[in-house]
C-alpha positions in Angstrom: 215.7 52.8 147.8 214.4 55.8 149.9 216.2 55.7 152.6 214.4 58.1 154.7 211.1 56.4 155.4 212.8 53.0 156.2 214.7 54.7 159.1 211.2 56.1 160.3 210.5 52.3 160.3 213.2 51.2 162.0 213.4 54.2 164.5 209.3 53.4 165.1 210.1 49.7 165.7 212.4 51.1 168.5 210.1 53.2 170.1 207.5 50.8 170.2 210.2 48.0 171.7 210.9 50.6 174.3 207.4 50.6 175.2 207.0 47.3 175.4 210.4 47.3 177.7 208.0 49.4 180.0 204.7 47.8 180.2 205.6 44.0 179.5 203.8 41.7 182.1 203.4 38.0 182.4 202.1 37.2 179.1 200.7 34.2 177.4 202.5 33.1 174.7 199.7 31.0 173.7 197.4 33.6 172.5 199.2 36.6 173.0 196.0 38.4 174.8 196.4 37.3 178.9 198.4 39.4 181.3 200.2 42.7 180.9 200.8 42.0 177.2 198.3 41.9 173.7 199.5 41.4 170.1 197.1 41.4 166.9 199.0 37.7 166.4 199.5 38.7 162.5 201.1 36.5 160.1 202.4 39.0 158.4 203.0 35.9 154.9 198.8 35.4 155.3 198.0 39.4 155.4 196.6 40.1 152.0 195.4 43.5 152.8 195.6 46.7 155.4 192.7 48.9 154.8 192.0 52.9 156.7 188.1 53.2 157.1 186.6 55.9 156.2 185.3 57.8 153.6 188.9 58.9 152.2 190.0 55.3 153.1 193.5 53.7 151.8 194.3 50.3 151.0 197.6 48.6 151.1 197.3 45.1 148.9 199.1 42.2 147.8 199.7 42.2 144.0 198.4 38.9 142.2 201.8 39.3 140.4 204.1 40.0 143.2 204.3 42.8 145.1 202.2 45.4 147.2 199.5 48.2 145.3 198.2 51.1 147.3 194.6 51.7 146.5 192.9 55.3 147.1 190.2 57.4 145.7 191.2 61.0 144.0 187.6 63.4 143.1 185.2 60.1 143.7 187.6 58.1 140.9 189.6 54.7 141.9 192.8 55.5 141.7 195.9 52.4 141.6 200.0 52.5 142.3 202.7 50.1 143.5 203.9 50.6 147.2 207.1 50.9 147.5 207.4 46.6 148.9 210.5 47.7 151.1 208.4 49.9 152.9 205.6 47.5 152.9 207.2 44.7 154.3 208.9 47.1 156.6 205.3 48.4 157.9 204.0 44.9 158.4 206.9 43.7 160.5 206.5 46.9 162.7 202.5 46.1 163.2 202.6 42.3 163.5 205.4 42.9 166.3 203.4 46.0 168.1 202.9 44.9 171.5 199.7 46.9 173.8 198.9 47.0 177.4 195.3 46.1 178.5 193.5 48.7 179.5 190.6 48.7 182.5 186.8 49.5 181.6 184.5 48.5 178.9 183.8 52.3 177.9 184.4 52.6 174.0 186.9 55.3 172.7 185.9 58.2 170.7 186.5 56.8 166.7 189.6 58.7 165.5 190.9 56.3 163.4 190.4 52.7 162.3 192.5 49.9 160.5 191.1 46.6 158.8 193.6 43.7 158.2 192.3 41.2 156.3 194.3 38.0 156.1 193.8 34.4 154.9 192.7 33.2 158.5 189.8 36.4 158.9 189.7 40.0 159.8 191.1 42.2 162.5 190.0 45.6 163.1 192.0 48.3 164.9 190.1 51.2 166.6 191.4 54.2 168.6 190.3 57.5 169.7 192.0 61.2 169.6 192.6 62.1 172.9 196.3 60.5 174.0 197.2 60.3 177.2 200.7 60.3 178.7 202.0 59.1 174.4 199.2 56.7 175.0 195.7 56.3 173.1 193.0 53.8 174.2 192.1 52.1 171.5 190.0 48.2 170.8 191.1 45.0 168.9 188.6 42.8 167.8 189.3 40.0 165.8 186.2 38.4 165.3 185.7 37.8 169.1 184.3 40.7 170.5 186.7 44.3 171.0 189.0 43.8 173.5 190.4 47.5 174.9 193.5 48.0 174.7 196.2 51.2 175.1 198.3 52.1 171.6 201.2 53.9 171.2 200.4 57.4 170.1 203.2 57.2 167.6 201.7 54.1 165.9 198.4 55.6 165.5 200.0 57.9 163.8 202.1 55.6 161.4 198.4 54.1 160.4 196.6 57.0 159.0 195.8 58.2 155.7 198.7 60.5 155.4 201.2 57.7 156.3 199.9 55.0 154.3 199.8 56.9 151.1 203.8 57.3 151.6 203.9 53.5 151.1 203.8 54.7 147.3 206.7 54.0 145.0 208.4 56.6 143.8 209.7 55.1 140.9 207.6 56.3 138.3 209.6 54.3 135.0 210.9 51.2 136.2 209.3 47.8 135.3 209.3 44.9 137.1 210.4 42.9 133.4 212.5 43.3 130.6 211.7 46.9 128.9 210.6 45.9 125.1 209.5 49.2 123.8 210.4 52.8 124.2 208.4 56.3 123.0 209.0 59.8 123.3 206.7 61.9 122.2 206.6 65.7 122.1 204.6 67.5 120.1 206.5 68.4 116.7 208.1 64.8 116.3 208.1 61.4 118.2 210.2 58.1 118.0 209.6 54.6 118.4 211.6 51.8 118.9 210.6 47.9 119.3 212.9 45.0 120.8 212.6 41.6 119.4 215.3 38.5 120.4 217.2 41.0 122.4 217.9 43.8 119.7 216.0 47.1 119.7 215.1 48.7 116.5 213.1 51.3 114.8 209.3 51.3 114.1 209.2 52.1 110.3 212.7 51.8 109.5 213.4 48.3 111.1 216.5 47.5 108.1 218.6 50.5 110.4 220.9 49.9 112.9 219.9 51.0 116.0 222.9 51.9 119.1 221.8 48.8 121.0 223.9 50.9 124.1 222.4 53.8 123.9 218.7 52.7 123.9 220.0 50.5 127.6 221.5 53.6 129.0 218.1 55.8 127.9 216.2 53.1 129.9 218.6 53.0 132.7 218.5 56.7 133.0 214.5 56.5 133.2 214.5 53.8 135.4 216.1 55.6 138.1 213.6 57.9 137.7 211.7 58.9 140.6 208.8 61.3 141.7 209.8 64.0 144.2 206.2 64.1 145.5 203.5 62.9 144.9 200.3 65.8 144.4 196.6 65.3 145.8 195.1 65.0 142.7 197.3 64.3 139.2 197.7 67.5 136.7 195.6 68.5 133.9 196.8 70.1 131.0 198.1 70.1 127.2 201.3 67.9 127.7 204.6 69.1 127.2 206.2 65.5 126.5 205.4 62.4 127.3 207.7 58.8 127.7 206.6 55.4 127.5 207.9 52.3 128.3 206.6 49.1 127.7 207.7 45.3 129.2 207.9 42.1 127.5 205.2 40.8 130.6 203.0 43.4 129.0 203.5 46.2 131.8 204.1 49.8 131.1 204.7 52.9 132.2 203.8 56.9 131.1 205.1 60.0 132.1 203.3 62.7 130.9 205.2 66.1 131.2 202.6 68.9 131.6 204.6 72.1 133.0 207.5 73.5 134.2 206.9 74.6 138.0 210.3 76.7 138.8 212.5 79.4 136.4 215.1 77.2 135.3 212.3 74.5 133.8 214.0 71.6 135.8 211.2 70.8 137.9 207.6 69.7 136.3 204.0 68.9 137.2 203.5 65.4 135.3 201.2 62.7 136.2 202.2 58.8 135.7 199.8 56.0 134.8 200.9 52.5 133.0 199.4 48.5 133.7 200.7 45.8 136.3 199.9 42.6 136.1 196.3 43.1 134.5 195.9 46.6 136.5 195.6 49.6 135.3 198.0 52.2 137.6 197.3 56.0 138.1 196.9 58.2 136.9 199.1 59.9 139.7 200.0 63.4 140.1 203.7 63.7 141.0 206.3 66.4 140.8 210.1 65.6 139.2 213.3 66.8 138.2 213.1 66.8 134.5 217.0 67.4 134.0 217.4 63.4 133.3 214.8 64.0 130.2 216.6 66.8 128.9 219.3 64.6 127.1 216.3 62.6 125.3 215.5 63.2 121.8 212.7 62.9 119.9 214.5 62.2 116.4 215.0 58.5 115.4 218.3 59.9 113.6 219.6 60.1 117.1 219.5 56.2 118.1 220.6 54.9 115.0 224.6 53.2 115.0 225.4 55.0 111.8 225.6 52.6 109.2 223.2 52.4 106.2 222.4 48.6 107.1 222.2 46.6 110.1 224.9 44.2 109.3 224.5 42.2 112.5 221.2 41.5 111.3 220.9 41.5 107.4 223.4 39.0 105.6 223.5 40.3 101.9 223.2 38.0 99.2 223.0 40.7 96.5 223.1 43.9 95.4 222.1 46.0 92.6 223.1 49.5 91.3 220.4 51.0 89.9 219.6 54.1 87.7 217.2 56.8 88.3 215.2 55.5 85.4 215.0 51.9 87.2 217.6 49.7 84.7 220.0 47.6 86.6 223.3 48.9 85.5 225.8 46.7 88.0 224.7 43.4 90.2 226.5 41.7 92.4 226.0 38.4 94.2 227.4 37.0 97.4 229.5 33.0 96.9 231.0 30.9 98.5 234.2 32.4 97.8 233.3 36.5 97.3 231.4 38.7 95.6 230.7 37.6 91.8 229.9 40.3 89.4 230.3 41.7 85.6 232.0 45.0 87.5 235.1 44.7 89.4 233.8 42.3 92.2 236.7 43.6 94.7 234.9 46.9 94.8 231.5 45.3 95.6 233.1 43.8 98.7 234.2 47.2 99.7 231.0 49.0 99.0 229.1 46.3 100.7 231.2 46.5 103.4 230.8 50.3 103.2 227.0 49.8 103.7 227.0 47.4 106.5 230.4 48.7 108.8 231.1 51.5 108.1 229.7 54.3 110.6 229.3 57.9 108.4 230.4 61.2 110.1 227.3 62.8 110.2 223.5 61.5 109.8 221.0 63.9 108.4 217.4 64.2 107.0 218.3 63.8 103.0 217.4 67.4 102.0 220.4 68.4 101.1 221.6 66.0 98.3 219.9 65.0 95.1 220.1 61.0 93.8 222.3 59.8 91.6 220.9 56.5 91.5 219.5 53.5 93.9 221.6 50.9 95.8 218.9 47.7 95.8 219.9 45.0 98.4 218.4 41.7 98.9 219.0 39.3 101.9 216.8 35.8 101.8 215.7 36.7 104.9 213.9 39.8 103.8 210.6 39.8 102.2 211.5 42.9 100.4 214.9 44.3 99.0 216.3 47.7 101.0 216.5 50.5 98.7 219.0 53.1 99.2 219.6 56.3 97.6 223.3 57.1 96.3 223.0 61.0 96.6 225.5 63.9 95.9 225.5 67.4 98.1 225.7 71.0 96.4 229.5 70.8 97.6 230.1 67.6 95.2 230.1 64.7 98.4 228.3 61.8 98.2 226.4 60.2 100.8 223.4 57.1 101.5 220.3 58.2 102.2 217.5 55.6 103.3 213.9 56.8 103.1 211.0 55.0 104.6 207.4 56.0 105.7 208.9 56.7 109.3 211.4 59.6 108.4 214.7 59.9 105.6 217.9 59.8 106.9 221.1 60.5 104.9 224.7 59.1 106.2 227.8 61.5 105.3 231.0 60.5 105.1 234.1 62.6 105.1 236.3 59.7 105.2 238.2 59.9 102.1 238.4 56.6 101.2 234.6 56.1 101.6 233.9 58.8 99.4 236.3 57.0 96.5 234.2 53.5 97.1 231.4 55.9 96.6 232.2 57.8 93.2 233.3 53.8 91.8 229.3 52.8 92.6 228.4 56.9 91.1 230.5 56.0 87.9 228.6 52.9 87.1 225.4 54.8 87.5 226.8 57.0 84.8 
């Protein structure tokens, strides 16, 4: 929450009830209009929208999925972003309880400003002129019935214009309203992508890996609290430095798009923001952030995975195969009722299975380093396919796993001794 521009709410609120203190007379309470007292007699639940005229007019909405979006034009282009509803409802409690004193005469005031409200019962227009007097600026209210003149508080004219309104923006540039079911980072040498599906995020292209369910909700968390330190007149142009997506299971989203560092130490960047609410499309926006919170993302898949070779929360193995470089089946083992059955030493194909699915390696690499042995072939009924994995050795003699798929390779060392023996049993039946 921004606490800053609530407080200039609640301190304007104040202000105004001061004012009120001073020129409350006998009023009406049937219309609000008679004596020494006139409200605009909003309902602030009917408002549906609060509109500047003008030609560089801003609109303050009510989302048709919840919510408040601030509507503007940047170089001639509609341009869309959520208000910050906090502030919103803040700003329409401070106007529907603004209280003005009649003013004498029928002479109009010079147009300095003008607000529409446009609610469910009609439409309510809000003129004043430039020229206060005393904190005071005559201004009209006309509802439909004719302008009735009126004098505003200088300090609420002020809280209405162009400038003020467009502060009703959120700042937070990554946060979705829904659950967060997918996740890119792109920069321009690699990029990851991962999916969620029943809960449980995985990789696009290598979907059989286990994926550090915690670390992908502490990634979001991190971008969700995300927020711009200004926002910039028009949004920044350029090649892109990096870019973040995030996508909700309501089918909202929301980009980032890094284009340049703006101070020495590269924490601070130009970026604009754009994503979809509720059927809308939002921004692009030109804002300026603090990057450090994207400095501990990474653009390798290799570094979201849990480190085992198989997601054995997901997959439930029902056989496996070692096979040679050539392609024959040389070992095969098959899940019962009561263990592993196989030809080999079934006890060892419990632990190599077990090696595959629990077992987190020491280190995950790319799989340039090691040449196969053979191929680990794994089958699980609820697979279409069977998961291949290589059974590698290093130029230092180690063995290791090493999954390949159209996405990237990924190898998983072990320096655990006793994985490495479970390893040279599977090597020695591979010959």
């Amino acid at each position: 929450m921004r606490i800053g521009p609530v407080v200039f709410w609640v301190v304007l609120a104040a202000a105004l009830g001061a004012l009120v203190i001073v020129t409350r007379g006998p009023a009406n309470p049937d219309d609000g209009r008679a004596g020494g007292v006139v409200t605009l007699g909003i309902d602030i639940a009917q408002v549906r929208s609060i509109r500047t005229e003008g030609d560089a007019g801003v609109s303050i909405e009510r989302a048709g999925s919840g919510g408040w979006l601030v509507r503007w034009t940047d170089s001639g282009r509609p341009v869309v972003w959520p208000a910050d509803d906090e502030l919103a409802r803040a700003g329409l409690r401070v106007l529907a309880a603004a209280e003005f004193a009649p003013r004498t005469g029928d002479e109009r005031p010079d147009l300095a400003g003008s607000v529409l409200v446009r609610s469910e019962g009609g439409e309510l227009r809000l003129r004043w002129g430039g020229s206060p007097i005393a904190g005071r600026i005559a201004a009209e209210i006309d509802a439909g019935d004719g302008p009735r003149a009126v004098w505003m508080e200088e300090r609420l004219a002020r809280a209405l214009d162009r400038a003020s309104l467009m502060r009703w923006r959120s700042s937070s540039i990554l946060r979705l309203a829904s659950r967060p079911v997918g996740l890119e980072i792109e920069m321009p040498d690699r990029s990851v992508r991962l999916s969620a599906s029943d809960g449980v995020w995985r990789l696009d292209g290598a979907r059989t890996l286990a994926v550090d369910q915690a670390l992908v909700d502490e990634t979001l968390g991190d971008l969700g609290r995300m927020v711009a330190e200004s926002f910039e007149e028009h949004a920044a142009e350029g090649p892109l430095a990096a870019s973040v997506r995030v996508a909700g299971i309501d089918g909202s989203e929301r980009r980032l798009e890094l284009i340049g560092a703006i101070n020495a130490a590269g924490t601070r960047f130009a970026a604009r923001v754009s994503g979809l609410r509720g059927g809308v499309e939002l921004g692009p926006v030109g804002v300026v952030i603090n990057a450090e919170p994207l400095g501990r993302l990474s653009p390798d898949a290799r570094a979201y995975l849990r480190g085992t070779a198989i997601d054995g929360s997901r997959i439930d193995v029902a056989s496996v195969e070692l096979v040679s470089a050539a392609g024959g089946v040389l070992a095969r083992a098959t899940r019962s009722i009561d263990g592993w059955r196989s030809d080999a030493d079934p006890g060892r194909f419990g632990a190599f299975v077990e090696l595959l699915t629990d077992t987190k390696a020491s280190a995950i690499g790319d799989g340039s380093a090691s040449e196969p042995v053979g191929f680990v072939r794994v089958r699980d009924a609820a697979l279409e396919a069977p998961i291949e994995i290589e059974l590698a050795r290093r130029a230092d003699g180690a063995l290791e796993l090493v999954v390949r798929s159209e996405a990237l390779a990924v190898s998983f060392e072990y320096a655990d001794a006793e994985a490495q023996r479970v390893l040279a049993w599977a090597a020695g039946l591979l010959g």
